[in-house]
TORPA-15560 format. One record per residue (C-alpha): x, y, z; residue in one letter. Coordinates in steps of 0.5 Angstrom, whole numbers, padded with zeros to 4 digits, always signed. Layout:
N
XYZA/...
END
This chain:
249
+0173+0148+0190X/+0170+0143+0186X/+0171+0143+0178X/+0165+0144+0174X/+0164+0138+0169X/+0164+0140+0161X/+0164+0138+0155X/+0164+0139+0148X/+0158+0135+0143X/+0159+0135+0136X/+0151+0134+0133X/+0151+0134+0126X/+0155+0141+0123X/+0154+0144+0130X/+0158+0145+0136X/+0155+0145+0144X/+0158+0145+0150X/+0154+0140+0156X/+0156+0142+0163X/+0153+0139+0169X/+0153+0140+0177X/+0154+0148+0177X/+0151+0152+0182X/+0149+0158+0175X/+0150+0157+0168X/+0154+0162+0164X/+0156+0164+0158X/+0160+0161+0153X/+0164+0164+0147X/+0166+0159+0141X/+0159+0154+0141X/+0153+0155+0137X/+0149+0153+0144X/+0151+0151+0151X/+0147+0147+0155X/+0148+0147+0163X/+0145+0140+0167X/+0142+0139+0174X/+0144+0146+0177X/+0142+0146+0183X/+0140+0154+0184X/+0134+0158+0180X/+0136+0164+0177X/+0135+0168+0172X/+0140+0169+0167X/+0139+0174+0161X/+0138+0170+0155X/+0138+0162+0158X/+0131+0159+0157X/+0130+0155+0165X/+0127+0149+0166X/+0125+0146+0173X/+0127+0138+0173X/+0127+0133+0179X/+0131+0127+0181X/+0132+0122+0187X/+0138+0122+0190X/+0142+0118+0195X/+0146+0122+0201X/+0152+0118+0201X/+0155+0122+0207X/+0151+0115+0210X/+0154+0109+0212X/+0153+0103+0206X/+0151+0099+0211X/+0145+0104+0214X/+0143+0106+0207X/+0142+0098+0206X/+0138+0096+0212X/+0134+0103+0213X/+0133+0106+0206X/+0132+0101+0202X/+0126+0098+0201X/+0125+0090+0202X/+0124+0088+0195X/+0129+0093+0193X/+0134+0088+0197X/+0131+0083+0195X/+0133+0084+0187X/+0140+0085+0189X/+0141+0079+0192X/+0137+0076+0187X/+0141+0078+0181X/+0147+0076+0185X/+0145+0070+0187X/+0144+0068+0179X/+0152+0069+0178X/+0151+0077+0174X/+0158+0079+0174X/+0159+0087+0174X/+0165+0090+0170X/+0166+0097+0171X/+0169+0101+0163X/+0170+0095+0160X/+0165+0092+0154X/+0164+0100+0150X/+0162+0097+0144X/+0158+0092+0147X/+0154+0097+0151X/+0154+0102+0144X/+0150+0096+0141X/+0145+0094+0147X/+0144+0102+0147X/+0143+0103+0139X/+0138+0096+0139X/+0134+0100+0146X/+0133+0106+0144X/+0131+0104+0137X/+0126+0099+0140X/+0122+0104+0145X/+0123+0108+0139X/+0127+0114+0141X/+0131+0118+0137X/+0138+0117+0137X/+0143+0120+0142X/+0149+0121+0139X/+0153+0116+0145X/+0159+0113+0141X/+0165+0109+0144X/+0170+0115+0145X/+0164+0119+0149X/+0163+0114+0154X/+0171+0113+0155X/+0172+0119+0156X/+0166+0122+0160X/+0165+0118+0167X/+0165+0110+0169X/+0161+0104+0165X/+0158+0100+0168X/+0156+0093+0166X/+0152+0086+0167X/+0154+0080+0164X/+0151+0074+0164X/+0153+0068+0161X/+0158+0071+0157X/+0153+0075+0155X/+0153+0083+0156X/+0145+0084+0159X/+0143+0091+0161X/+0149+0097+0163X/+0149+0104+0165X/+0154+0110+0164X/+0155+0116+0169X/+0157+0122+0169X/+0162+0124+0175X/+0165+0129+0178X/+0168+0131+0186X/+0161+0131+0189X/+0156+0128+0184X/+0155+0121+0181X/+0149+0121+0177X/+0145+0116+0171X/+0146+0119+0165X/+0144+0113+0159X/+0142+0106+0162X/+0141+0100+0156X/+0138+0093+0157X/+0136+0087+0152X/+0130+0087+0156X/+0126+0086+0149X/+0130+0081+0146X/+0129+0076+0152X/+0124+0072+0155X/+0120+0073+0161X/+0125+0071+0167X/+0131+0074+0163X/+0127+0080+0162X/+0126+0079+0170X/+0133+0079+0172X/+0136+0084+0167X/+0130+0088+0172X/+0134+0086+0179X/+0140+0087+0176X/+0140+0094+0174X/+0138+0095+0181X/+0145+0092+0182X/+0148+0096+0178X/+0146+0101+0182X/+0148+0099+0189X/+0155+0097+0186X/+0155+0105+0183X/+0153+0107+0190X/+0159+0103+0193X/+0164+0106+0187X/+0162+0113+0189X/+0162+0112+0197X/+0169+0109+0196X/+0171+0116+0191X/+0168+0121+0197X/+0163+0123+0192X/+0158+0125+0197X/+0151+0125+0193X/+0148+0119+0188X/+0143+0122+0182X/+0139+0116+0180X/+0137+0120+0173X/+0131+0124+0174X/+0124+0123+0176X/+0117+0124+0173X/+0113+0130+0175X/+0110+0132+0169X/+0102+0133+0169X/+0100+0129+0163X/+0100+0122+0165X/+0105+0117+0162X/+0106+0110+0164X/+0112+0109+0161X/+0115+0114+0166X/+0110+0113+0173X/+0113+0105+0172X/+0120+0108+0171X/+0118+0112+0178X/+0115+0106+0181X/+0122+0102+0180X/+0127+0109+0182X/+0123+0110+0189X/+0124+0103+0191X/+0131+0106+0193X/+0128+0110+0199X/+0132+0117+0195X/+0130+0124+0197X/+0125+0127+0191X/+0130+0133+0190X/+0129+0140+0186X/+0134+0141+0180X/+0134+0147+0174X/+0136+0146+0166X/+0138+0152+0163X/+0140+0152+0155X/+0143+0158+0151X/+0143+0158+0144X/+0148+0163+0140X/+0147+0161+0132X/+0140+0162+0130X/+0141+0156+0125X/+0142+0151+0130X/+0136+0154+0134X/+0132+0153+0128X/+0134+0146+0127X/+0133+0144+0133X/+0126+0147+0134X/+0125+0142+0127X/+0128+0137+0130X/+0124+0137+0135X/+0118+0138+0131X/+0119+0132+0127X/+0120+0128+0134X/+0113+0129+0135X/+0110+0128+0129X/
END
């Protein structure tokens, strides 16, 4: 039986449970809210709000050799080789720090609001990986793990803080970060890879469609998974839908 990824998320006076990779949600007792992530089954579950997402997956029953020469696209390939060849060195949980300061700078940039990632979270919940180039950390991604799941949760880069042929290389290198993941899993026995989400709202955002265009050259398989959120103190409902509100405005 594959133990269930969980755990606890202080934001601000309040406490959630996250848990990832459950076939259903449940019930939770001693939380303000409990949020469950990429279910794979819809269901109604009295007083869970559900929401439909989609990812790309990889299936890495398949051979690494196959996966390469058949699922990858040309140009995907070609990336890889790309970042290899410019002497990008990955490092796997080492430089938290560094990736904490690359995701503050990011997300502030794109103008996202703040995720409450620190150095404790990333250590204690999945495997970092990171690219550095020159001595200098680039681009890195954190992923969530369980017996039978890897998936991208929180990708960072300083692709706006560099030139253009910089900016090209943090692009290939963040191909090669995945294909280095891909390998790490495959070696664990994982059996599925989550590249993190696909676009499938109706109203058109370009950000997103580039984001999917860059996804889809991996040649992964459009998949269906369900969110379910329950939120328990009215407070914490209330601040959110506040908090929420501010983002929009």
């Amino acid at each position: 039986m594959i133990k269930i990824l969980e755990f606890d998320r202080n934001i601000y006076m309040f406490k959630r449970k996250d848990v990832w990779f459950s076939d259903h949600p449940f019930d939770v007792k001693g939380y303000d809210s409990v949020v469950f992530y990429s279910c794979k089954n819809n269901v109604d579950a009295e007083g869970f709000r559900r929401s439909e997402t989609a990812t790309l997956t990889m299936d890495l029953t398949q051979d690494l050799d196959t996966i390469w020469r058949d699922v990858f696209h040309s140009h995907c390939k070609k990336s890889i080789n790309r970042a290899k060849k410019a002497g990008v060195k990955i490092k796997i949980n080492e430089d938290y720090e560094k990736f904490v300061e690359v995701n503050r700078s990011f997300r502030k940039q794109k103008g996202l609001p703040d995720d409450f990632i620190d150095v404790d979270f990333l250590r204690s919940h999945g495997t970092l990986f990171v690219a550095e180039y020159e001595g200098d950390i680039i681009v890195g991604t954190h992923f969530l793990e369980d017996e039978g799941h890897i998936r991208s949760l929180i990708g960072a880069s300083k692709r706006f803080e560099v030139d253009k042929k910089t900016a090209r290389l943090i692009s290939e290198t963040d191909k090669l970060i995945d294909w280095e993941a891909m390998n790490y899993a495959k070696e664990k026995g994982i059996n599925e890879f989550d590249f993190g989400g696909f676009y499938i709202g109706e109203e058109k955002n370009t950000d997103m469609e580039n984001i999917n265009s860059v996804k889809s050259g991996y040649g992964g398989k459009l998949t269906k998974k369900y969110n379910y959120e329950k939120n328990y103190s009215r407070i914490y409902d209330l601040s959110k839908k506040l908090y929420e509100l501010k983002i929009k405005l």
